[in-house]
MIKETOR-176094 format. One line per field, with one value per residue (C-alpha): residue in one letter; x negated, y, z negated. Coordinates in steps of 0.02 Angstrom, whole numbers, plus 50000, padded with zeros to 5 digits. Layout:
% MIKETOR-176094
aa <- c(A ...) $
x <- c(X ...) $
y <- c(Y ...) $
z <- c(Z ...) $
//
This chain:
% MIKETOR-176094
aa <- c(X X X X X X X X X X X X X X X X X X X X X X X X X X X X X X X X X X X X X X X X X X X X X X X X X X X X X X X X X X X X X X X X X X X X X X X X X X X X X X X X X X X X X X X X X X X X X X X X X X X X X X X X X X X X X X X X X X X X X X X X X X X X X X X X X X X X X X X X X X X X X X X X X X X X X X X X X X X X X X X X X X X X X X X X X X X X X X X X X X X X X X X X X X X X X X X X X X X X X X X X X X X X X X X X X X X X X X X X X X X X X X X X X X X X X X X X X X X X X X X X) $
x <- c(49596 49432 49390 49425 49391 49521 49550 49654 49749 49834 49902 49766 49642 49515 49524 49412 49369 49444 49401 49560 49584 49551 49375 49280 49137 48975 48922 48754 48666 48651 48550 48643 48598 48574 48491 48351 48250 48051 47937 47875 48013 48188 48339 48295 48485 48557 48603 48756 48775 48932 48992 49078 49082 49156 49298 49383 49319 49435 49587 49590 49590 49437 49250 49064 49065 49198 49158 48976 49049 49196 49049 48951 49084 49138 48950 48956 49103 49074 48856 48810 48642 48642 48539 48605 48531 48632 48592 48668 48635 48630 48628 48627 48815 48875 48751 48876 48860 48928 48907 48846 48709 48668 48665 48568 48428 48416 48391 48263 48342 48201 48321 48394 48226 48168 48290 48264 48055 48120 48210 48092 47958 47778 47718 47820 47663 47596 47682 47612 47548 47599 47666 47754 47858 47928 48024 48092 47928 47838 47688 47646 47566 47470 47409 47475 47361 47426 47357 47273 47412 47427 47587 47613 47570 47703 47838 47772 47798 47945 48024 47999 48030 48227 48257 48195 48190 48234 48088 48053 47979 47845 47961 48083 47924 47870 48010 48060 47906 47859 48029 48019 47834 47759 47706 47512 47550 47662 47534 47562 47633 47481 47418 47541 47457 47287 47420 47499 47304 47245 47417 47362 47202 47266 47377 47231 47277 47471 47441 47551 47710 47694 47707 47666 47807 47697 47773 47893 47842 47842 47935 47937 47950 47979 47900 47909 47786 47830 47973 48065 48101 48232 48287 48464 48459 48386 48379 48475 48388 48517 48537 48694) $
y <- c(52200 52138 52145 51973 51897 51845 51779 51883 51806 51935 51890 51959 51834 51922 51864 51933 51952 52097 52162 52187 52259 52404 52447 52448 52510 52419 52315 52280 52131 52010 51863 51694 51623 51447 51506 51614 51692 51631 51776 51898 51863 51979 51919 51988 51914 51741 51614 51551 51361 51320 51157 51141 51063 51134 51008 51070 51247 51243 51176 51315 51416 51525 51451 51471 51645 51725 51649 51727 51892 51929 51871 52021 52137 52080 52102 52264 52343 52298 52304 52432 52390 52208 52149 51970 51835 51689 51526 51355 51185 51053 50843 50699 50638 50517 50542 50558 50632 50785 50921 51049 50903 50898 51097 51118 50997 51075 51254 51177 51221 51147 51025 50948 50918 50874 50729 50653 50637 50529 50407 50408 50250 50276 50206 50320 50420 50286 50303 50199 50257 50406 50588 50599 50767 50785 50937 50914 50892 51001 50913 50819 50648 50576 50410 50384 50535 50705 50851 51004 51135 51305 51366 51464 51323 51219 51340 51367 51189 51161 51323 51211 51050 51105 51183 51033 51019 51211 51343 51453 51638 51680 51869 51753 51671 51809 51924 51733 51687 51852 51917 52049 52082 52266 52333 52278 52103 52074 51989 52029 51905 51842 51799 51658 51568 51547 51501 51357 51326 51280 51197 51090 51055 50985 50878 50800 50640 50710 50897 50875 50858 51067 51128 51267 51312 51451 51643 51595 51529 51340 51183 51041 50857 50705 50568 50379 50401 50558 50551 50676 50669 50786 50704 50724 50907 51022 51212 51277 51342 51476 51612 51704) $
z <- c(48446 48500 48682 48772 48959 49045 49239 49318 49452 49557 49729 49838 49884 49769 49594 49458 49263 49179 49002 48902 48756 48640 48616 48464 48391 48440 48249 48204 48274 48134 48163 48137 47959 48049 48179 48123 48250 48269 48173 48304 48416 48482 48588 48759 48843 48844 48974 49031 49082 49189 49210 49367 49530 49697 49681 49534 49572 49720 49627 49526 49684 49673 49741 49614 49720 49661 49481 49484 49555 49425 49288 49338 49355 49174 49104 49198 49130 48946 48935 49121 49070 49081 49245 49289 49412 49458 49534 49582 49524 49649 49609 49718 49760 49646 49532 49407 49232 49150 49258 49122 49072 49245 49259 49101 49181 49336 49275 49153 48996 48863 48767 48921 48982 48828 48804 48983 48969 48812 48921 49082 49086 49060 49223 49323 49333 49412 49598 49750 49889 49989 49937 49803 49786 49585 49569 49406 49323 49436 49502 49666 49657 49799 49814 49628 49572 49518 49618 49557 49623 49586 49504 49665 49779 49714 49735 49896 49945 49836 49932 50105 50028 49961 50171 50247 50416 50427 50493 50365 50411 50329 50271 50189 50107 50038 49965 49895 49822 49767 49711 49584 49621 49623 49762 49741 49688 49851 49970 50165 50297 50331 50143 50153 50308 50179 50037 50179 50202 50044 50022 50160 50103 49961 50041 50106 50251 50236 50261 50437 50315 50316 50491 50583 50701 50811 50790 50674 50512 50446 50411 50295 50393 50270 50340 50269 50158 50060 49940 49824 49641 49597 49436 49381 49461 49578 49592 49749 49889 49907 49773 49738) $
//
């Protein structure tokens, strides 16, 4: 018998994924025939998409939590090697859709992405006046022109922009921004006020949409002239 994941549902509150089954001895990988692999190129893990909103999550008892925690005990049982990272998928209410289309687009998988460009107008690139914040395409247009940001400068502002309103300290900025980074690459505290700096330079007339909240860190303010694109899907701010 192959091994097989099931949801166990005992009658603590706890419920988890449990391997079952008798193991058997690891095959081979053997590339797909239809699928053939690019030349110069090895499987280095796959991802997951999950369809499914808190609603229906909740009828079935359990919450995207416990979900993402049984997953990983599952991966950990069967492959201890595997390292996982999880993360939620947020969309406007009402937006409507499928919600594993509207996952797939908000973790940027390249098809899904692919196949909304195809339907979005040309002149969208064209936006009027004012800050314009596109996190689905990654950019920042103001005045109807597409700043010159850094790749680091974006997330940096796209970090404030999805905690709006909410003071961000600049130690939560950094082991964010910077997660995974070696020791050497990780800048100090105060490296992010010069990031915040050029950020604001390049903001140009609305550089006060970043502020400085004195001994603390700093805040993104939307004012009536700055507006957010998140497209069918947005990254969460929070992280499992």
């Amino acid at each position: 018998m192959s091994n097989t994941a099931l949801l166990e549902r005992p009658t603590a509150p706890t419920r988890h994924l449990r391997a079952v089954g008798a193991p058997v001895a690891p095959a081979a990988p053997t590339p797909s025939p239809d699928r053939a692999l690019p030349a110069g190129t090895a499987p280095r893990g796959f991802a997951l998409y999950v369809g499914l909103d808190e609603a229906k999550v909740a009828a079935s008892g359990v919450s995207l939590g416990v979900l993402v925690d049984a997953l990983r005990r599952t991966l950990a049982d069967l492959a201890p090697d595997a390292e996982t990272y999880a993360t939620v998928a947020l969309a406007p209410v009402g937006s409507g859709g499928r919600d594993v289309d509207v996952v797939r687009l908000a973790l940027h998988e390249p098809s899904a992405i692919a196949r909304t460009k195809q339907d979005e107008p040309e002149d969208e690139d064209r936006a009027p006046g004012g800050v314009v914040v596109d996190i689905s395409r990654k950019r920042v247009l103001i005045d109807g022109e597409s700043a010159s940001f850094t790749f680091k400068e974006f997330e940096l502002l796209q970090y404030l922009v999805l905690r709006e309103g909410r003071t961000i300290e600049r130690t939560e900025l950094v082991s964010s921004l910077w997660q995974g980074a070696t020791d050497d690459e990780v800048p100090g505290e105060r490296t992010i006020d010069v990031h915040v700096r050029r950020l604001r330079a390049k903001l140009g007339r609305y550089e006060d949409i970043v502020r400085t909240v004195r001994g603390i860190g700093y805040r993104f303010d939307r004012h009536a002239d700055v507006s957010i694109r998140y497209g069918h899907g947005t990254p969460s701010p929070d992280r499992f």
